[in-house]
N, CA, C and O atoms as CSV, one atom per row, in Angstrom:
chain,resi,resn,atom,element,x,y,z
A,1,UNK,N,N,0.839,-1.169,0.000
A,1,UNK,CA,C,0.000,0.000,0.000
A,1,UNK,C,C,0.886,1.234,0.000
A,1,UNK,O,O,1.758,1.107,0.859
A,2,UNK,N,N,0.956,2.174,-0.539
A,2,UNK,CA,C,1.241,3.335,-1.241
A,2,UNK,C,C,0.000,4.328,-0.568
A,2,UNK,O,O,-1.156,4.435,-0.979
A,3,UNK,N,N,0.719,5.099,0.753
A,3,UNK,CA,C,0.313,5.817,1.787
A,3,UNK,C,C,0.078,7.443,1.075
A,3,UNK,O,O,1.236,7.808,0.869
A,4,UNK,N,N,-0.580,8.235,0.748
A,4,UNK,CA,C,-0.447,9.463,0.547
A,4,UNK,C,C,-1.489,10.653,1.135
A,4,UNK,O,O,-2.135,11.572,0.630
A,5,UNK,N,N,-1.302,10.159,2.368
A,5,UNK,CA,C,-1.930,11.447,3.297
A,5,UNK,C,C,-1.899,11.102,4.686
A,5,UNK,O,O,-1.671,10.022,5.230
A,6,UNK,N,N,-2.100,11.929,5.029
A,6,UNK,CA,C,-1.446,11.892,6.454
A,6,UNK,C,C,-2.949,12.190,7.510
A,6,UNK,O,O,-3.821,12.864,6.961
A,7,UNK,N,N,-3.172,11.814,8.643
A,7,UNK,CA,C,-4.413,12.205,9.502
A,7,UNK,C,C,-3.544,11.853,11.262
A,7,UNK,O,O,-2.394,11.491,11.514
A,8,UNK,N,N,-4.618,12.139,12.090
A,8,UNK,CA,C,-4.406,12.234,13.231
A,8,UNK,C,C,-5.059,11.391,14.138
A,8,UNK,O,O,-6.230,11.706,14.350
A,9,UNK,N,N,-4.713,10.592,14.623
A,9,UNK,CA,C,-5.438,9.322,16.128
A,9,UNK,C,C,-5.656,10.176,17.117
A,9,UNK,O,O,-4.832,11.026,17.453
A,10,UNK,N,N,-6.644,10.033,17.591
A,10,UNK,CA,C,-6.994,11.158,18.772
A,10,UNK,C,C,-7.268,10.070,19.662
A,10,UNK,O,O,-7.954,9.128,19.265
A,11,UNK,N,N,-6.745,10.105,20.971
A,11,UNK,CA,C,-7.004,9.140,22.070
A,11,UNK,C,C,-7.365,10.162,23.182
A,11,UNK,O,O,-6.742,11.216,23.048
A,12,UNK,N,N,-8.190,10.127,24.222
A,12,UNK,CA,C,-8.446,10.842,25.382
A,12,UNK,C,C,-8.833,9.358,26.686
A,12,UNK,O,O,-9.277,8.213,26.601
A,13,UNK,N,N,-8.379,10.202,27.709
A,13,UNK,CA,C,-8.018,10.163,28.827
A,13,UNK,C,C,-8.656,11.179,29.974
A,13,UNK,O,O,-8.847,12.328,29.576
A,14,UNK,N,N,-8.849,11.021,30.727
A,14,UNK,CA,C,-9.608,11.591,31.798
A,14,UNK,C,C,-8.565,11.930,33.050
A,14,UNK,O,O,-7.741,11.024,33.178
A,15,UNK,N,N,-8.421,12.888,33.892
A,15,UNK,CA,C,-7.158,12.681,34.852
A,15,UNK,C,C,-7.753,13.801,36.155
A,15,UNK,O,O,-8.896,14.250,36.242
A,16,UNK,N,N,-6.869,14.001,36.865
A,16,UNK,CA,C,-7.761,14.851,38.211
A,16,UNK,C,C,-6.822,15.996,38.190
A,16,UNK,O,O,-5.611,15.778,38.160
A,17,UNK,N,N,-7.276,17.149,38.203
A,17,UNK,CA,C,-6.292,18.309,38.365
A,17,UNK,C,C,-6.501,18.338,39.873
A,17,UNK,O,O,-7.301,17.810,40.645
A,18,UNK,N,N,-5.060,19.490,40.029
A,18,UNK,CA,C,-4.950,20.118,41.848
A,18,UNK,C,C,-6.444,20.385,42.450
A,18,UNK,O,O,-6.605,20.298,43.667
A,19,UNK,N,N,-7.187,20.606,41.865
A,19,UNK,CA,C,-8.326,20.658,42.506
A,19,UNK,C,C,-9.369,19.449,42.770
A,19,UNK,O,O,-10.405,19.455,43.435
A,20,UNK,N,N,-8.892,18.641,42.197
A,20,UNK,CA,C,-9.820,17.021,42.072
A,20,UNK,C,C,-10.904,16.773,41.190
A,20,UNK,O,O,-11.662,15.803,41.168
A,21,UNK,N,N,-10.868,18.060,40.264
A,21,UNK,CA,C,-11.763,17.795,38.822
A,21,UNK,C,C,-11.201,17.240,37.672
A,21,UNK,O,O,-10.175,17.579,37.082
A,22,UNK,N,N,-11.961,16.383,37.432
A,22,UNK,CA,C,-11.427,15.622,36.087
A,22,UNK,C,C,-11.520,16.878,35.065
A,22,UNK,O,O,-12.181,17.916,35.043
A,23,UNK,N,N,-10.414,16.208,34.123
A,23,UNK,CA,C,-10.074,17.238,33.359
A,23,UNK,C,C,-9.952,16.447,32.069
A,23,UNK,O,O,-9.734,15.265,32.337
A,24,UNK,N,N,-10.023,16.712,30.591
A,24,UNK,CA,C,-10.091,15.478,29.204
A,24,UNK,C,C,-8.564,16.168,29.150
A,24,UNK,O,O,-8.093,17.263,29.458
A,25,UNK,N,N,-8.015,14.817,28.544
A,25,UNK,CA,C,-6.551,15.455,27.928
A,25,UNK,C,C,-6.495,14.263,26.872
A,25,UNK,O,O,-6.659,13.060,27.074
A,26,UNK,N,N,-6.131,15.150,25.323
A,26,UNK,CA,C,-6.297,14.536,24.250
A,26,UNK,C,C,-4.699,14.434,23.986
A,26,UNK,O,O,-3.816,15.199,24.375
A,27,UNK,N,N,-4.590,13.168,23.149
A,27,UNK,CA,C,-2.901,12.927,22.718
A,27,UNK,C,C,-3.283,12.431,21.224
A,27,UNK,O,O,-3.917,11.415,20.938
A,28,UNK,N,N,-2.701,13.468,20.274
A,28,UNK,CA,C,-2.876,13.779,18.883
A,28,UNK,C,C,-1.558,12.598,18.498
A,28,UNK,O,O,-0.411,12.830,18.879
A,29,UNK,N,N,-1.808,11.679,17.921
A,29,UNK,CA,C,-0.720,10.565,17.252
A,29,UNK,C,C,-1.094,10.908,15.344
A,29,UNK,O,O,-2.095,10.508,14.749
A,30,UNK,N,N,0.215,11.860,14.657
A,30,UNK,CA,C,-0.006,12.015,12.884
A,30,UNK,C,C,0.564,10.611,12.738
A,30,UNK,O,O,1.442,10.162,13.475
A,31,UNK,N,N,-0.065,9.882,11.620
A,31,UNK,CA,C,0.228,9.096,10.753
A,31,UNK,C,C,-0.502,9.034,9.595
A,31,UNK,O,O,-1.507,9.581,9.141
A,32,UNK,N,N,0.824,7.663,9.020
A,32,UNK,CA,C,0.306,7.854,7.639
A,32,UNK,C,C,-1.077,7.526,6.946
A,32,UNK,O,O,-1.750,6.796,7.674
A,33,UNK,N,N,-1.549,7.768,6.047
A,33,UNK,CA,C,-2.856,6.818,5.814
A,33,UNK,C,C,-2.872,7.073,4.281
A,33,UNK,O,O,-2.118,7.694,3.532
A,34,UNK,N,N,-4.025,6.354,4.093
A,34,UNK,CA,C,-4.809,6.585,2.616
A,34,UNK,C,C,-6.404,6.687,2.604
A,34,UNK,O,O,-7.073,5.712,2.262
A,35,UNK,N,N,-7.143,8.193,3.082
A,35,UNK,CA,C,-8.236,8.638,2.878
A,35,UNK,C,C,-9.298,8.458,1.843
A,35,UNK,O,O,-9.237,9.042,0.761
A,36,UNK,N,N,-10.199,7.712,2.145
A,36,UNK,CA,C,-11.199,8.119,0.815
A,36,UNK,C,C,-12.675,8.685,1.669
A,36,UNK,O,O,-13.356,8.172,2.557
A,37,UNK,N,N,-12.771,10.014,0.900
A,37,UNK,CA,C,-14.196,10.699,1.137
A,37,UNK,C,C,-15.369,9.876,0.463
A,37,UNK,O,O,-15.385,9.690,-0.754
A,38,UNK,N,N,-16.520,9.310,1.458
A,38,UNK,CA,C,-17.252,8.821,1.361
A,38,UNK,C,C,-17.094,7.261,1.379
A,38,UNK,O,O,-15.980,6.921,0.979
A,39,UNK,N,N,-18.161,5.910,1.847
A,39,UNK,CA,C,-18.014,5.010,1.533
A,39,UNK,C,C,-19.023,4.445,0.627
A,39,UNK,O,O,-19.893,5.138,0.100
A,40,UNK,N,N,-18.868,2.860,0.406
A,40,UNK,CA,C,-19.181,2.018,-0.507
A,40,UNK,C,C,-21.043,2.161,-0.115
A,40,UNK,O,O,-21.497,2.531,0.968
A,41,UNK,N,N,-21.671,1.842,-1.064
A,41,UNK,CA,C,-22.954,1.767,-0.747
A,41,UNK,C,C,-23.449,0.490,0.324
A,41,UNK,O,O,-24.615,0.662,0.680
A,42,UNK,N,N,-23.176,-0.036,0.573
A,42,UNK,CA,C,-23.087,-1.166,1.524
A,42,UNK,C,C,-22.644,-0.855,2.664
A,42,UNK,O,O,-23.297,-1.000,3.697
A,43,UNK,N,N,-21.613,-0.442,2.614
A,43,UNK,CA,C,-21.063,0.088,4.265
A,43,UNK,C,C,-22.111,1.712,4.918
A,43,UNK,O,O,-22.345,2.074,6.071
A,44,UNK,N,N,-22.441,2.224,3.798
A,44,UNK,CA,C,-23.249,3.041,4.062
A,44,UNK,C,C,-24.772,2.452,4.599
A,44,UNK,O,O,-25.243,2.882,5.652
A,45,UNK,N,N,-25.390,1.577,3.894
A,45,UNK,CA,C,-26.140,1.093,4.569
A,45,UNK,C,C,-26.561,0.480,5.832
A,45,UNK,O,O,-27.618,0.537,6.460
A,46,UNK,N,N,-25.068,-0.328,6.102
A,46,UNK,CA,C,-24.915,-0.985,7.172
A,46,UNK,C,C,-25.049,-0.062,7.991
A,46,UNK,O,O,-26.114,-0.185,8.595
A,47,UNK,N,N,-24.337,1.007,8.369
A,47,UNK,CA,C,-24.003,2.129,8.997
A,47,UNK,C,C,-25.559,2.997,9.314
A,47,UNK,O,O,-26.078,3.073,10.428
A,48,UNK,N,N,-25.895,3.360,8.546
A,48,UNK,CA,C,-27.152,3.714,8.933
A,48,UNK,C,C,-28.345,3.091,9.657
A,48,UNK,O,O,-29.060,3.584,10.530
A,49,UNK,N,N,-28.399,1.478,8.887
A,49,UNK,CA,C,-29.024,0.378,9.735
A,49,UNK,C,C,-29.179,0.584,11.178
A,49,UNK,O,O,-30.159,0.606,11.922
A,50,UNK,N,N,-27.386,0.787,11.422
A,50,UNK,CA,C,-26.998,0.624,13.102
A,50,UNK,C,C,-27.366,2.146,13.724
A,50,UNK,O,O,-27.470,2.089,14.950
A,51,UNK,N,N,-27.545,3.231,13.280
A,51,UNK,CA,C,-28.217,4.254,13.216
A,51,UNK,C,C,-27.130,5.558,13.191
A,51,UNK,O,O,-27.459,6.699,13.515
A,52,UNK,N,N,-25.426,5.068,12.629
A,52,UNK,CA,C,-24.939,5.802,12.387
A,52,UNK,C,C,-25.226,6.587,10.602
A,52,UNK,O,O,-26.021,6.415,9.678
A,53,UNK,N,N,-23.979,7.524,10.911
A,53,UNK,CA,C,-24.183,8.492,9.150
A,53,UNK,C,C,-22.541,8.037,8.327
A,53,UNK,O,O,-21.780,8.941,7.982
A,54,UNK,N,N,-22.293,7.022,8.172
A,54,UNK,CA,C,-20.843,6.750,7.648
A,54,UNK,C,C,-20.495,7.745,6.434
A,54,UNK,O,O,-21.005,7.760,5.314
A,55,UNK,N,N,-19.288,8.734,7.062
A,55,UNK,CA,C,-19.046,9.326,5.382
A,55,UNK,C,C,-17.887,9.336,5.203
A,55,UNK,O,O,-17.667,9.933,4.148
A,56,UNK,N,N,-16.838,8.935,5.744
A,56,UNK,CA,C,-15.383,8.792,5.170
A,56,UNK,C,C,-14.781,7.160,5.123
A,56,UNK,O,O,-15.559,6.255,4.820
A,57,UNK,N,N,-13.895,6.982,5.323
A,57,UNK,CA,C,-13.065,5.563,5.365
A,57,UNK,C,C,-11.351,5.891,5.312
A,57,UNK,O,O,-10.639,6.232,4.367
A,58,UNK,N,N,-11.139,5.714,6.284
A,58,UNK,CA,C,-9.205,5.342,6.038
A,58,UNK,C,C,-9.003,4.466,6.565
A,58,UNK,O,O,-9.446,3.934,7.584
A,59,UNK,N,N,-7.481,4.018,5.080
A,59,UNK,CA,C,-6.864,2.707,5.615
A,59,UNK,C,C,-5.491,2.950,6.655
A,59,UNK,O,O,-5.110,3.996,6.129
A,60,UNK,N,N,-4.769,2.774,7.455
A,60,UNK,CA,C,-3.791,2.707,8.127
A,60,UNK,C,C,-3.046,1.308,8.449
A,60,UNK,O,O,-3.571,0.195,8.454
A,61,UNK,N,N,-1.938,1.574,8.669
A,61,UNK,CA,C,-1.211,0.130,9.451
A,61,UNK,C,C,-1.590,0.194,10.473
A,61,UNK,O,O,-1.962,1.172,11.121
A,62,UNK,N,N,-1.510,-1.273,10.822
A,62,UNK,CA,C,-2.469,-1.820,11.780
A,62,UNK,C,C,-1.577,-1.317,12.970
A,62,UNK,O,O,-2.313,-0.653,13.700
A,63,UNK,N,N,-0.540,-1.347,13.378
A,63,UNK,CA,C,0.629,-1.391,14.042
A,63,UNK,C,C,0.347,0.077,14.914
A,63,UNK,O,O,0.614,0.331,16.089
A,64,UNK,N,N,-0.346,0.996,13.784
A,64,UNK,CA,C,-0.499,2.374,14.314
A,64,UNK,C,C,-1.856,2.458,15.187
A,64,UNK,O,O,-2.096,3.366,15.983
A,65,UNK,N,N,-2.603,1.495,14.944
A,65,UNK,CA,C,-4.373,1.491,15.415
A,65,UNK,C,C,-4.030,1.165,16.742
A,65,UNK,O,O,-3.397,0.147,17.022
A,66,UNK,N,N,-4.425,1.997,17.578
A,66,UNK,CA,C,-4.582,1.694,19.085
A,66,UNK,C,C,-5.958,1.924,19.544
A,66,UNK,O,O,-5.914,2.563,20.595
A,67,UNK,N,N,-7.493,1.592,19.082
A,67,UNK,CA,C,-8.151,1.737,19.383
A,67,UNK,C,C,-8.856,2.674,19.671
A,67,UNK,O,O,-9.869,2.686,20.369
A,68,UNK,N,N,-8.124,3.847,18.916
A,68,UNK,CA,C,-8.929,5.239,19.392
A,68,UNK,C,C,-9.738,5.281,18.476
A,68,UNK,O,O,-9.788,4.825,17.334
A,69,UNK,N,N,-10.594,6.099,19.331
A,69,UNK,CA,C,-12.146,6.169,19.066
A,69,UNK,C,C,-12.148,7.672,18.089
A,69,UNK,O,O,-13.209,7.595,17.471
A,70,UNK,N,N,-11.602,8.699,17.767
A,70,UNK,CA,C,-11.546,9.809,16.752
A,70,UNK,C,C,-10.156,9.829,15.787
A,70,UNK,O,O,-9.061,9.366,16.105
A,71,UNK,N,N,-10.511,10.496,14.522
A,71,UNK,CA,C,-9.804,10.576,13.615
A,71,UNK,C,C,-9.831,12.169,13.464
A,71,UNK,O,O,-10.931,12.619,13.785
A,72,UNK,N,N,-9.037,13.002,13.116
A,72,UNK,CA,C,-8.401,14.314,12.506
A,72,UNK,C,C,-8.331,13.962,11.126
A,72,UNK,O,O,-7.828,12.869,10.863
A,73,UNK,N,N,-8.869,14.904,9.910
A,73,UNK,CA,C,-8.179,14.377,9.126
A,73,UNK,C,C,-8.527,16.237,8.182
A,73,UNK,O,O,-9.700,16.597,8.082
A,74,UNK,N,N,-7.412,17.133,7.630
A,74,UNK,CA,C,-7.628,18.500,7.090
A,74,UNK,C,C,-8.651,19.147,8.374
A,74,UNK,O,O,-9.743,19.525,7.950
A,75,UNK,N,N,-8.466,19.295,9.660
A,75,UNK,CA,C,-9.112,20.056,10.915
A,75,UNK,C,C,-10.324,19.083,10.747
A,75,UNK,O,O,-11.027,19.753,11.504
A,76,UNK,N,N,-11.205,17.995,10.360
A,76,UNK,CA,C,-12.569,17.036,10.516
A,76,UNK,C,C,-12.117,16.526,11.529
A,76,UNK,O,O,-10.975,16.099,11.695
A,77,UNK,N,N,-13.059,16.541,12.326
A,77,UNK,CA,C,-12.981,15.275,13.236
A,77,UNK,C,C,-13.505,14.272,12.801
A,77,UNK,O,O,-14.211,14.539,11.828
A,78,UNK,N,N,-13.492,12.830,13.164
A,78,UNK,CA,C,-14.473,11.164,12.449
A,78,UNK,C,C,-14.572,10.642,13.845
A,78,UNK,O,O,-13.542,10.556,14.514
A,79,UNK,N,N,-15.480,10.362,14.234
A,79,UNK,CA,C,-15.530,9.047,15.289
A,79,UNK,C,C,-15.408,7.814,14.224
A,79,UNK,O,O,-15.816,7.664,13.072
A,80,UNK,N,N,-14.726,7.071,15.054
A,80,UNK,CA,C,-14.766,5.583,14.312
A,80,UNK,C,C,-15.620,5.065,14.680
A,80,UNK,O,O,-15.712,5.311,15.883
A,81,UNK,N,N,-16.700,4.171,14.226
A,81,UNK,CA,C,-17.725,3.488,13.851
A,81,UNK,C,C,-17.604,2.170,13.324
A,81,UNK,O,O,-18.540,1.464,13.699
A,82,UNK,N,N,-16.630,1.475,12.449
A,82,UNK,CA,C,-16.183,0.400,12.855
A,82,UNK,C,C,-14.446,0.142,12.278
A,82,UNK,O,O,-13.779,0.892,11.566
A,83,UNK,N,N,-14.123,-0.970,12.786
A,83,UNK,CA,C,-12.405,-0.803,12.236
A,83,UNK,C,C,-12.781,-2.565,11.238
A,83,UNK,O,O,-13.932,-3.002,11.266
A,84,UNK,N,N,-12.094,-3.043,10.761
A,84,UNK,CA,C,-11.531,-4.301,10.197
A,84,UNK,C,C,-10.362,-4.214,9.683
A,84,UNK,O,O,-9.983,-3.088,9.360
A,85,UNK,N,N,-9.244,-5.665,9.407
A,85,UNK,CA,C,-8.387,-6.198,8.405
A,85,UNK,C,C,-8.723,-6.102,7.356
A,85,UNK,O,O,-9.603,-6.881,6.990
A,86,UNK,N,N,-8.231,-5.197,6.471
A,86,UNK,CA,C,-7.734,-4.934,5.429
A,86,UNK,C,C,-7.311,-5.974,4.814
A,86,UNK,O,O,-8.083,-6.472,3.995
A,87,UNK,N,N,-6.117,-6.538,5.001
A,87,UNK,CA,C,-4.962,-6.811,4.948
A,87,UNK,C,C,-3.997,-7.196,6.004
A,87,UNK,O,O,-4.177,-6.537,7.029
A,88,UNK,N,N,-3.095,-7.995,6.076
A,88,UNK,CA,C,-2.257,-8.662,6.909
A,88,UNK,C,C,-1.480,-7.313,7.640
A,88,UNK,O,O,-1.206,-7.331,8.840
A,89,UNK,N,N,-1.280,-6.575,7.081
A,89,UNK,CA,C,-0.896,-5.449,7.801
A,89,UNK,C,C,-1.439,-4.050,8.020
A,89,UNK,O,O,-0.895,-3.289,8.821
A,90,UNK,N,N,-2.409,-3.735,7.379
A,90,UNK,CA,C,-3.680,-2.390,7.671
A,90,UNK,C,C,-4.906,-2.311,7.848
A,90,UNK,O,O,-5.758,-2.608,7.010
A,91,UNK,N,N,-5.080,-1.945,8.844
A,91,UNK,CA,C,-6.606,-1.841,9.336
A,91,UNK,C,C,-7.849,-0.540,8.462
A,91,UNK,O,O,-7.545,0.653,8.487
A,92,UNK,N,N,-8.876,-0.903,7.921
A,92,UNK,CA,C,-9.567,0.168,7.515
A,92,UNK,C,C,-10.756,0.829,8.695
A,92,UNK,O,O,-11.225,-0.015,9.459
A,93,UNK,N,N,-11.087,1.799,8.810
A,93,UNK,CA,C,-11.526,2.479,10.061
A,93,UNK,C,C,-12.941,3.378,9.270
A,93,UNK,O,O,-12.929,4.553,8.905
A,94,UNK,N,N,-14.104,2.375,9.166
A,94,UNK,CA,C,-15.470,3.525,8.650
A,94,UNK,C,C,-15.589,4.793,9.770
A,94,UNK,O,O,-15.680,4.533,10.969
A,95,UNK,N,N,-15.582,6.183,9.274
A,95,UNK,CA,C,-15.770,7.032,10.416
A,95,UNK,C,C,-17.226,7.644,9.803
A,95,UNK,O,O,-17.498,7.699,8.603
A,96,UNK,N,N,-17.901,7.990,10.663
A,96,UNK,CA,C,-18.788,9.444,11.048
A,96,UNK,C,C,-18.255,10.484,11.355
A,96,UNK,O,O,-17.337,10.488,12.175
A,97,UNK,N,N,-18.949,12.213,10.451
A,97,UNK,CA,C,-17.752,12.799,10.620
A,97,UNK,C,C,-18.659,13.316,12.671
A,97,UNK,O,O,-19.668,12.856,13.206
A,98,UNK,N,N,-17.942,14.078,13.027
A,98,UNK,CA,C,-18.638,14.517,14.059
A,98,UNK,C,C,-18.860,16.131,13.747
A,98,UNK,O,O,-17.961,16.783,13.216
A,99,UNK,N,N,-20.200,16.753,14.139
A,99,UNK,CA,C,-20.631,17.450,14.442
A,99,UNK,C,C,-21.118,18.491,15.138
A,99,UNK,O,O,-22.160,18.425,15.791
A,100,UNK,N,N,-20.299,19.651,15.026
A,100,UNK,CA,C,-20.207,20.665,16.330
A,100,UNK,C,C,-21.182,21.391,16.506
A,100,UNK,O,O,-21.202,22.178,17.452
């Protein structure tokens, strides 16, 4: 696979400041990927079925997937919505974009 764009793993964490309020602290991981805007009509369906809005898809190495739940990709945020094997070595990740 022949990588040509780059996005962001967003992982969060919860922690207690000096005062004992939880506080979110996000850790931005860039890697490489290969983006495609919009998915397959099928995955779109599925996706909606389950009562999400699927509109992007990236592939990544698997090696890089740690289970985070948001994607960055040109300032978008994506929740991931579902991941699978690709391939012996890259995981593809259906996102929803999220909505502010």
């Amino acid at each position: 696979m022949n990588v040509s764009d780059v996005c962001y793993l967003i992982d969060t964490t919860y922690s207690k400041d000096a005062e004992g309020y939880e506080t979110k602290v996000e850790t931005r991981k860039q890697r490489f990927c290969n983006w495609t805007e919009g998915v397959s009509q099928n995955e779109f369906y599925l996706s909606h079925k389950a009562g999400f809005e699927a509109s992007a898809s990236v592939m990544i190495f698997a090696a890089d997937y740690n289970k985070e739940k948001v994607v960055e990709f040109n300032g978008v945020r994506y929740n991931v919505i579902r991941m699978f094997h690709r391939e012996t070595d890259y995981v593809t990740l259906i996102l929803e974009e999220v909505v502010r």
